[in-house]
SEMAR-184713 format. One record per residue: residue in one letter; x, y, z of N, C-alpha, C, CB in turn. Coordinates in steps of 0.02 Angstrom, whole numbers, plus 32768, in hexadecimal, padded with zeros to 4 digits. Glycine has a CB too. Example, Ala and Ser with C-alpha at 12.3 -4.5 7.8 and 13.67 -1.06 7.14 Angstrom:
! residues 2
A82947EE4818682677F1F818682947F5B818682357F2081C4
S82827F90816282AC7FCB816582858002818A82C07FE2811E
//
This chain:
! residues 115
X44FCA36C211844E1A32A21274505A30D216444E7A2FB20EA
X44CBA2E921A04507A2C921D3452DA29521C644F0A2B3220C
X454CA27E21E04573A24221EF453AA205220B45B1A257222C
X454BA1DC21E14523A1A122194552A1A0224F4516A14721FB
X4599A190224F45B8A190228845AAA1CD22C845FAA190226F
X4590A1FF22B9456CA23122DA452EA23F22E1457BA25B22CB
X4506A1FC22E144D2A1F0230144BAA1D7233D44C0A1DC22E5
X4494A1E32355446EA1BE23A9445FA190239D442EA1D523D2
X443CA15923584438A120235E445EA107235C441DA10B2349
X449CA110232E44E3A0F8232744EFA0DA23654519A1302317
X450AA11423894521A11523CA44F7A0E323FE451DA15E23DF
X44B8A0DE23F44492A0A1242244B4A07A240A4444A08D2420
X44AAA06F23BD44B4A02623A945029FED23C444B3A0312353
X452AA03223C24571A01A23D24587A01E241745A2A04023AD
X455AA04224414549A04324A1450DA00424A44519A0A924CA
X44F59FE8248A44C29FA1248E45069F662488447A9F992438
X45239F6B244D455C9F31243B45959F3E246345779F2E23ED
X45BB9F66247045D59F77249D45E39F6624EB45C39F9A2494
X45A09F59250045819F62255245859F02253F45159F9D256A
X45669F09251345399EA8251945979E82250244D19E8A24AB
X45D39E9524E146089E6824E0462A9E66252246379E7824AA
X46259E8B254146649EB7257E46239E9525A546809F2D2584
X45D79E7F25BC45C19E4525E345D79E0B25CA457E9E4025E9
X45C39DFD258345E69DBA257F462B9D9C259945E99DB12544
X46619DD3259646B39DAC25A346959DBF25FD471E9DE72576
X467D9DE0262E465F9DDB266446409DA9268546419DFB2661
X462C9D73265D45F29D48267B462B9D10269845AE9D27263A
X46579CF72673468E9CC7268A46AA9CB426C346B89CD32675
X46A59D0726D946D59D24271A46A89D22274B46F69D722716
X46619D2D2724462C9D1D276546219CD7276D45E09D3C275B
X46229CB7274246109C6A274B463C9C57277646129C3C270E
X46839C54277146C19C53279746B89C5E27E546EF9C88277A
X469B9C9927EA468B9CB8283446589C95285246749D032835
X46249C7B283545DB9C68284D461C9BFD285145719C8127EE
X463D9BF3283C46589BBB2847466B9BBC2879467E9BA82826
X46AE9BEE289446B89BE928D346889BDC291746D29C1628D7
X46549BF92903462A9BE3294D460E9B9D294245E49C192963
X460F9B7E290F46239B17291246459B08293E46529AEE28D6
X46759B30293646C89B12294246D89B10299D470F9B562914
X46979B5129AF46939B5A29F446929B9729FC46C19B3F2A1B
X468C9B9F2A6346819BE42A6746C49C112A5F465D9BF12AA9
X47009BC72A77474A9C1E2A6F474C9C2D2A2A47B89C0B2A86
X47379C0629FF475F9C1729C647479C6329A847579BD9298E
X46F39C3729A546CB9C8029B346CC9CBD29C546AF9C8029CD
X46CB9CC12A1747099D032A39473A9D062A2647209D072A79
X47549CDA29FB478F9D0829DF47899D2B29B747BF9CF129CA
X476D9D17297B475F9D46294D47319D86295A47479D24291C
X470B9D7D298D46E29D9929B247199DE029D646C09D5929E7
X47399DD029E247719E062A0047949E3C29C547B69DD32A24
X47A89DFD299F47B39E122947478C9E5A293D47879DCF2908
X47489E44293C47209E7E292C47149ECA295046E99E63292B
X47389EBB2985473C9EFB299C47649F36298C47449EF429CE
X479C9F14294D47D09F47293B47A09F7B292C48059F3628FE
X47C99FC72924479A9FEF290A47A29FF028A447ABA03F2935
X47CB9FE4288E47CE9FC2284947959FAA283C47FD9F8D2840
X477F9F6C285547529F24284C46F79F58286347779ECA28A0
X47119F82288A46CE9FAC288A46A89FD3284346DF9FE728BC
X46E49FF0284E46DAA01B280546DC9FEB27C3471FA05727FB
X46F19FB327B246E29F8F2780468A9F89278E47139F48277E
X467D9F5D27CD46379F5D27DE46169F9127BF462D9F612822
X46239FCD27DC4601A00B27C745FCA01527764627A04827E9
X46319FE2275A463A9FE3271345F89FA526E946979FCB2706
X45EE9F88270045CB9F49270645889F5526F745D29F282747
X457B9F86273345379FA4273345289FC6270C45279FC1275E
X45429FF926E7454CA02326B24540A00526784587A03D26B2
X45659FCF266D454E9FA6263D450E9F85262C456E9F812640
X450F9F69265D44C99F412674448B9F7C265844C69F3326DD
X44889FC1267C44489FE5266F446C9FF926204430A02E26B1
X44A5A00F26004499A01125B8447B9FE1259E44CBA0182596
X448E9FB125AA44779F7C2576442F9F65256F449A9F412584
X44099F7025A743CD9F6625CE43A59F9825AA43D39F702621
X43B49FE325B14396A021259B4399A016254743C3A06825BA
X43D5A015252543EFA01324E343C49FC624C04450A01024E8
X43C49F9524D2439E9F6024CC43369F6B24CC43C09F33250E
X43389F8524FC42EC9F9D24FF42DB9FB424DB42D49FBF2524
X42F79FE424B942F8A02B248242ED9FF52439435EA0682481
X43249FD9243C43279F9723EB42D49F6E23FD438A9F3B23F4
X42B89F5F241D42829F2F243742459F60242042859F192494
X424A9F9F243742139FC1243342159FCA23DB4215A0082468
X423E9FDF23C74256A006237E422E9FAB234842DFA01D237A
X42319F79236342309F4F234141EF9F2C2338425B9F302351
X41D59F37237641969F13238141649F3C2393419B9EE223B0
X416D9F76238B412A9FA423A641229FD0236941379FD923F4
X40D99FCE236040C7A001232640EAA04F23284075A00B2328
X410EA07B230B4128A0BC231340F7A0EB22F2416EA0C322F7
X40EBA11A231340C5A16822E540ECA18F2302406CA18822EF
X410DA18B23284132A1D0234F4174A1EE23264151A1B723A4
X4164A22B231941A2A23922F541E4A22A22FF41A6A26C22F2
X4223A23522CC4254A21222E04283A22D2308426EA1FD22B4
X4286A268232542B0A27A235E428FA26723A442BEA2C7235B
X4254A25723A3424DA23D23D14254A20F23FC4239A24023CE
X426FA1CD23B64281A19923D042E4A19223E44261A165239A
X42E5A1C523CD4331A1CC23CE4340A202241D434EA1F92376
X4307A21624404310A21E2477431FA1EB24A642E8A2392484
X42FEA1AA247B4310A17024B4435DA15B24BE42E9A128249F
X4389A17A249343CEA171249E43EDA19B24DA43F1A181245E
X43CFA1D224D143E1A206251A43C5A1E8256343B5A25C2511
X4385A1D3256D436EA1B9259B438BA16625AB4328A1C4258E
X43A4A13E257643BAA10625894412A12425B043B7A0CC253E
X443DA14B25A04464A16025A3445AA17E25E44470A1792572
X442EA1B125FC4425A1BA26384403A19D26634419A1E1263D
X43E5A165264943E6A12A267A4420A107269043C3A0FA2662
X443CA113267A446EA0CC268B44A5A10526A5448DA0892639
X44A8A14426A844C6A17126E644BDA16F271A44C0A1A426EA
X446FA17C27154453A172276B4445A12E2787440BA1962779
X4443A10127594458A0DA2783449FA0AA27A14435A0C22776
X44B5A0BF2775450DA0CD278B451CA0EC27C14536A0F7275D
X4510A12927B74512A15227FE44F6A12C283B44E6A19627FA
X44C6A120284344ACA106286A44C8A0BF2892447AA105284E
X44D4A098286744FDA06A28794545A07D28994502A0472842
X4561A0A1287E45A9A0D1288345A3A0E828CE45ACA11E2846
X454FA11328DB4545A138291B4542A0FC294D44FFA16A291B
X4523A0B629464518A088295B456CA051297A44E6A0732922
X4586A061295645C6A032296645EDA04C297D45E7A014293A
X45F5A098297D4630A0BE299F461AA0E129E1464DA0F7296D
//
């Protein structure tokens, strides 16, 4: 018998909650940032300069990652809830592989994009 802990929905379920807390403690830091350009344009360029570390990239690149899990992994819960199902059940548990390799390529992409 499997493990639920060794399941693909599992694993959405806890890559959906996961992705959506690690945006929430995120949004603060953005609000914070979107303040500075109130405050004016140096303050702005400053933080603006900030962002060029290569650290602050790769968090970015972390950001995005999140963003398409949660996006992909979220879609998956929407469909599962509100749409009639006949399709057998590994099928829908492909949508864990494809939300998962969504949110690679578009990682990558962003990744190919900033560096």
């Amino acid at each position: 018998m499997k493990s639920v802990h060794n399941h693909k929905a599992y694993w959405a379920f806890i890559g959906h909650r996961v992705s959506g807390l690690l945006l929430a403690i995120f949004l603060p830091f953005h609000f914070l940032a979107l303040g500075l350009a109130l405050e004016g344009a140096a303050r702005l360029d400053s933080f603006l300069v900030f962002t060029d570390i290569p650290l602050v990239k790769v968090a970015e690149w972390g950001l995005v990652l999140l963003l398409t899990l949660h996006l992909a992994f979220g879609l998956r819960l929407l469909v599962l809830e509100f749409l009639p199902w006949r399709a057998p059940r590994d099928a829908r548990l492909n949508w864990v592989g494809w939300g998962a390799g969504a949110a690679i390529v578009v990682g990558a992409a962003f990744l190919i994009g900033v560096f």
